[in-house]
N, C-alpha and C positions, 0 to 999 in steps of 0.2 A: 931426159928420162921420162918427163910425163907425156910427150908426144909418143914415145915410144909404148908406154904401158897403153893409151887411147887406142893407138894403132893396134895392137895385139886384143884388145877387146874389142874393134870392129872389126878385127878380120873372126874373130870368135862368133861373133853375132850373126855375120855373113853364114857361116856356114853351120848355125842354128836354125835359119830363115830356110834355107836350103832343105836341112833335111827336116822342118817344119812341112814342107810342101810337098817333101816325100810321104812323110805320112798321110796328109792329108788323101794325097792320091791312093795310097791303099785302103783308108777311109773310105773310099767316095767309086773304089771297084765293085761293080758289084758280082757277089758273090765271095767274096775276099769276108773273114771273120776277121772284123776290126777290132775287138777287144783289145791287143795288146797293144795296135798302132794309137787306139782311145791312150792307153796307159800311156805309152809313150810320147804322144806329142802335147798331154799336159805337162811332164815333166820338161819336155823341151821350152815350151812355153813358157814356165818358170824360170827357168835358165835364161830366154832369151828377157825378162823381166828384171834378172837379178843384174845382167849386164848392161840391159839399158840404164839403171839406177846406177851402177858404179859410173857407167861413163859421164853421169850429169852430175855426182861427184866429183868426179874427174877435172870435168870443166869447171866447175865450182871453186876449185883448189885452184885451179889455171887462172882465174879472175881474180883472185884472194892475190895472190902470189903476184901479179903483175901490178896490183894497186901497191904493192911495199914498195 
């Protein structure tokens, strides 16, 4: 089950990183009014933050659990 939940938040991270980079490229067009892609790929950023932290809980619990 926790291989499974690991897996399911790096396939979530993946496709954070992903549309991280989309924004960025609307960001970085120029002529393009980046305001909401700014909005946007902080909160993604955040998100791809909140999941790196579970996943090293994740493994955290994984090492806990295999010293029993």
């Amino acid at each position: 089950m926790a291989d499974d939940h690991l897996h399911e938040l790096e396939s979530a991270r993946i496709v954070l990183v992903s549309k991280r980079q989309a924004l960025a490229q609307t960001i970085a067009t120029p002529g393009e009014n980046p305001d909401a892609a700014i909005k946007a790929i902080i909160e993604v950023q955040q998100a791809i933050d909140v999941i790196d932290h579970a996943m090293e809980e994740q493994q955290e619990a994984d090492e806990l659990e295999g010293d029993e």
